[in-house]
C-alpha positions in Angstrom: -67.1 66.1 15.6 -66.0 65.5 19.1 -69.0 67.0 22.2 -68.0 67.6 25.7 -70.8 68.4 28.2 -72.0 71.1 30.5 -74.5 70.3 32.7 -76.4 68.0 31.0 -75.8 70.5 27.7 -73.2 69.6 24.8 -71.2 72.2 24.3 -69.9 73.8 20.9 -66.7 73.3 19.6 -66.8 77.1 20.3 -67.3 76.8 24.0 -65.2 74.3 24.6 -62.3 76.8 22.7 -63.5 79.7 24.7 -63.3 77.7 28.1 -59.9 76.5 27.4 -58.7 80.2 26.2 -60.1 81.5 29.6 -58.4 79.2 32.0 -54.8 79.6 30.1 -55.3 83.0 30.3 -55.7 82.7 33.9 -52.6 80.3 34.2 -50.3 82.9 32.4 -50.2 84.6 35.8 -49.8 81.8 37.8 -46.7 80.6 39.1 -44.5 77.4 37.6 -45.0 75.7 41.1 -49.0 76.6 41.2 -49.4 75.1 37.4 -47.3 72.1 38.1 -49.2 70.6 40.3 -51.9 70.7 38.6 -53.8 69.2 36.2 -51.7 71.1 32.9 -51.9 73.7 34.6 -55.9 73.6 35.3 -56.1 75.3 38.4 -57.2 71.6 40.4 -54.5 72.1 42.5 -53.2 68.8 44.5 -51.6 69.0 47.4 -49.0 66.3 45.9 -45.4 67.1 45.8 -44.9 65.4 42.2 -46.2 66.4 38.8 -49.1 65.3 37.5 -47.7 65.3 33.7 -44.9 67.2 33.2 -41.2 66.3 32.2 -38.1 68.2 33.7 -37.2 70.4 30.8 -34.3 71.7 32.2 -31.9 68.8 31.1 -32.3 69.8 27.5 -30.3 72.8 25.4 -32.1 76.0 24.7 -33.9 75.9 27.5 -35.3 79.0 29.3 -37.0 79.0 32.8 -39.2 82.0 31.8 -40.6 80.1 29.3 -41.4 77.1 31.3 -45.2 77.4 32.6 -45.1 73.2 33.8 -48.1 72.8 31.2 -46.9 70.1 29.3 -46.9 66.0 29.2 -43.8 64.9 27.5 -40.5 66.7 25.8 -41.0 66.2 21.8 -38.4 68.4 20.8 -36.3 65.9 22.6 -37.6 63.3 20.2 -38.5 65.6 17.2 -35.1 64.8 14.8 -34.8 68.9 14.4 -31.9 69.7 12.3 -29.8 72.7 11.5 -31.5 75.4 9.3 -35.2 73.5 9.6 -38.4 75.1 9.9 -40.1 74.2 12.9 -43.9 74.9 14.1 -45.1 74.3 17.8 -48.6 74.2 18.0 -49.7 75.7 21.1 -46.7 77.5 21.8 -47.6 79.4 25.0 -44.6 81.0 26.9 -42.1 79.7 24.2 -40.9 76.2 26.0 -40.8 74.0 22.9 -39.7 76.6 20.6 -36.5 77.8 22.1 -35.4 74.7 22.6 -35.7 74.7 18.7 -34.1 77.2 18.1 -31.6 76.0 19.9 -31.4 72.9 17.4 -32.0 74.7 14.1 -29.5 76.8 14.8 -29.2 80.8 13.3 -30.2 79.5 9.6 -33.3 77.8 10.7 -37.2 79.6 11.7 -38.9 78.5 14.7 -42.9 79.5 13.7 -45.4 79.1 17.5 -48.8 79.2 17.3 -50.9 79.8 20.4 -54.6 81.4 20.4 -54.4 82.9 23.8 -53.1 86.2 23.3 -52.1 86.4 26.7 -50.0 83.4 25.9 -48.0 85.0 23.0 -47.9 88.4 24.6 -45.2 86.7 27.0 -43.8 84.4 24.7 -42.8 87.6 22.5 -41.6 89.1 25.0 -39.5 86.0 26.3 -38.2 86.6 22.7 -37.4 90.0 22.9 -35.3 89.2 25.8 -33.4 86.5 23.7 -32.7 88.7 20.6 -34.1 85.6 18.9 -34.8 87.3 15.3 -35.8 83.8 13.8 -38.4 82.7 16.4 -41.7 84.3 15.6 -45.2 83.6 17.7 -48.4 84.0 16.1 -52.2 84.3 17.0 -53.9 81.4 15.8 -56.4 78.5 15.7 -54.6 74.9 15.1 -57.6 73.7 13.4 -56.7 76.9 10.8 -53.5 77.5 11.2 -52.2 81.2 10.0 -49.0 79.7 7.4 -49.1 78.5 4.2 -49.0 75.7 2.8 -45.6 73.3 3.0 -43.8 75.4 5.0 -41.8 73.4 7.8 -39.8 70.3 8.2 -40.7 69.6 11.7 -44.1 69.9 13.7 -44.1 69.5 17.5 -46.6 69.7 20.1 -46.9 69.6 23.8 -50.4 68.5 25.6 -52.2 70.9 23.0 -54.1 68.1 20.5 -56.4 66.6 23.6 -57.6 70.2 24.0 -58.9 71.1 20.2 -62.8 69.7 19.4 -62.0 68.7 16.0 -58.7 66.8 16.3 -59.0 65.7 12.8 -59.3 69.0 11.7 -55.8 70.0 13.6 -53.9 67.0 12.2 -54.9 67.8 8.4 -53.6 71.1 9.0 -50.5 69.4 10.6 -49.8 67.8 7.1 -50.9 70.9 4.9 -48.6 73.0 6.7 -45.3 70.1 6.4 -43.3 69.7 3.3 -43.5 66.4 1.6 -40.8 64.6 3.4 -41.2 66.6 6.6 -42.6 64.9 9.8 -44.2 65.7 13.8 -43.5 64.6 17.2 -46.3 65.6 19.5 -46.7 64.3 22.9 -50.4 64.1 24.0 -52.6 62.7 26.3 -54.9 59.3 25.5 -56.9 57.3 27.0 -57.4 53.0 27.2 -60.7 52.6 28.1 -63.4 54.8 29.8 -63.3 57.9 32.2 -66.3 58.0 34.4 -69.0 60.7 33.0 -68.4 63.2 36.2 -64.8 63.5 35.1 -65.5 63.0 30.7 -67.6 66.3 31.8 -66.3 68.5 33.7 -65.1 71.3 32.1 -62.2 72.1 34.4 -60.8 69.0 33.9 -61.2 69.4 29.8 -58.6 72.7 30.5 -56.6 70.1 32.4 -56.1 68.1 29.6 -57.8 65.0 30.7 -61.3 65.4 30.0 -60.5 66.4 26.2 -58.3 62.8 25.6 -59.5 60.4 23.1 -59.0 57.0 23.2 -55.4 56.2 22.0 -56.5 53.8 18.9 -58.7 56.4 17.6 -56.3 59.2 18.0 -53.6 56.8 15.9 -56.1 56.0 13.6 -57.1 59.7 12.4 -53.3 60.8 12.1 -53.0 56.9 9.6 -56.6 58.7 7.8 -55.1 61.6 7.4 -52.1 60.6 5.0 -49.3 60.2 7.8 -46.5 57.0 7.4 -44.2 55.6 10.3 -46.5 56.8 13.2 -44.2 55.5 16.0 -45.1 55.7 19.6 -41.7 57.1 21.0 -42.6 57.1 24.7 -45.6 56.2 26.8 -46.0 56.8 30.7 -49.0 56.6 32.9 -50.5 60.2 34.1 -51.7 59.0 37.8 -54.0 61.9 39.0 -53.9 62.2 42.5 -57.0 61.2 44.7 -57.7 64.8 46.3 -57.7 65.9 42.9 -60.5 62.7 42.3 -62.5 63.5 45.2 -63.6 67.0 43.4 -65.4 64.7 40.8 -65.8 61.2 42.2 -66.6 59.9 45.7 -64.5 57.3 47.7 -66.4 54.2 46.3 -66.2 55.5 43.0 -62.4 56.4 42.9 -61.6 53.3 44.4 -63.9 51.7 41.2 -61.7 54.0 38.7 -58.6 53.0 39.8 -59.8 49.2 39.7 -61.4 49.0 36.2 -58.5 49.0 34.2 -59.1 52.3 32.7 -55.4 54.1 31.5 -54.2 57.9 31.0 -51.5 58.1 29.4 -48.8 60.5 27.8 -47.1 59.2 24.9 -45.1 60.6 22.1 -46.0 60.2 18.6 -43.9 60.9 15.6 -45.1 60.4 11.9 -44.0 61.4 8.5 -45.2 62.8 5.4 -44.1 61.4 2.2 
């Protein structure tokens, strides 16, 4: 099991849930703008005029600016193969994003299931719902390490910038393939990480809500979803996440982000899709 520090304390898989739950609480009532530029929405805010991680969601069908908090790192329904009548689960669902664009894709005979555990979260994704008349788009309170469905129950799994943020990612991605049926597969994008972070940043718990902190490193993180049972793992995008240096200078000096951006360390977004048979 996966520990994060506080102070110079490791913190419990239970703190780390309960940090992350308070700060996406707090960024329910921020604005789009104010979360995207920051770190997923972390509160860091840079004075930066681009995204740190987020894709433009508004090229794609089914897509609802209410629903569209700037929290994520990649567009996997774009790549997630969603067909008419599927079931489809988003893990992490918060305002709705991912799921309405589903909806949009599976069409009246399909069910669009999103998990979130922030109430706050699927308060307003509910009611983003309500607005919709969407009677086949449901959002539950849940942990994605246990997730509240049963067993084989969807086609399709996606996932936005959600994984880097659970303690026991091999935990979440068992319950990925519990929850698919035999044939069905994910696409989640997530964040990773080629080589090391320096410890100030690896520590700080604001940065863990930003969804940097809480990254593995990307052969681990393809290794667990390959130990888990999943086939064709495919990396169907990969970008850079370039944090912006007065974001840096909360956690590192000047010599010291000069050394980080020198050492060859990488964050990156990518996309993974995998099946199970």
């Amino acid at each position: 099991m996966e520990e994060r520090l506080l102070g110079q304390r490791a913190m419990s898989p239970e703190e780390v849930k309960e940090i992350v739950k308070s700060k996406y609480s707090q960024i329910v009532l921020q604005g789009k703008e104010e979360n995207a530029s920051s770190c997923c929405g972390s509160g860091c805010c840079s004075s930066e005029t681009y995204n740190i991680m987020n894709d433009d969601y508004s090229v794609l069908d089914g897509y609802n600016p209410d629903a569209d908090l700037s929290l994520g790192c990649g567009l996997p329904t774009q790549f997630a193969r969603i067909k008419t009548g599927d079931t489809v689960i988003d893990l992490g669902s918060g305002a709705g994003n991912d799921c309405f664009i589903a909806r949009y894709e599976t069409g009246n005979d399909g069910q669009v299931i999103g998990i979130d555990f922030t109430p706050a979260m699927v308060e307003k994704a509910r009611a983003n719902a309500a607005k919709m008349d969407f009677g086949n788009v449901e959002f539950r309170l849940g942990d994605i390490e246990n997730m509240p469905v049963e067993d084989s129950i969807a086609d399709v799994v996606v996932s936005n910038c959600v994984l880097n943020l659970v303690p026991n990612k091999e935990k979440a991605i068992s319950e990925i393939y519990r929850v698919l049926r035999p044939g069905g597969h994910f696409s989640i994008s997530d964040v990773v990480l080629v080589g090391d972070l320096p410890k100030s940043i690896e520590h700080a718990a604001e940065m863990y809500a930003g969804c940097v902190s809480g990254a593995i490193q990307k052969g681990d993180y393809l290794r667990i979803i390959e130990r888990v049972g999943f086939t064709n793992i495919t990396i169907q995008k990969q970008k850079p996440i370039v944090i912006p240096d007065d974001i840096l200078a909360g956690y590192l000096s000047t010599n010291e982000i000069s050394d980080f951006k020198k050492n060859g360390t990488g964050i990156y977004s990518i996309t993974v899709y995998a099946e199970k048979i």
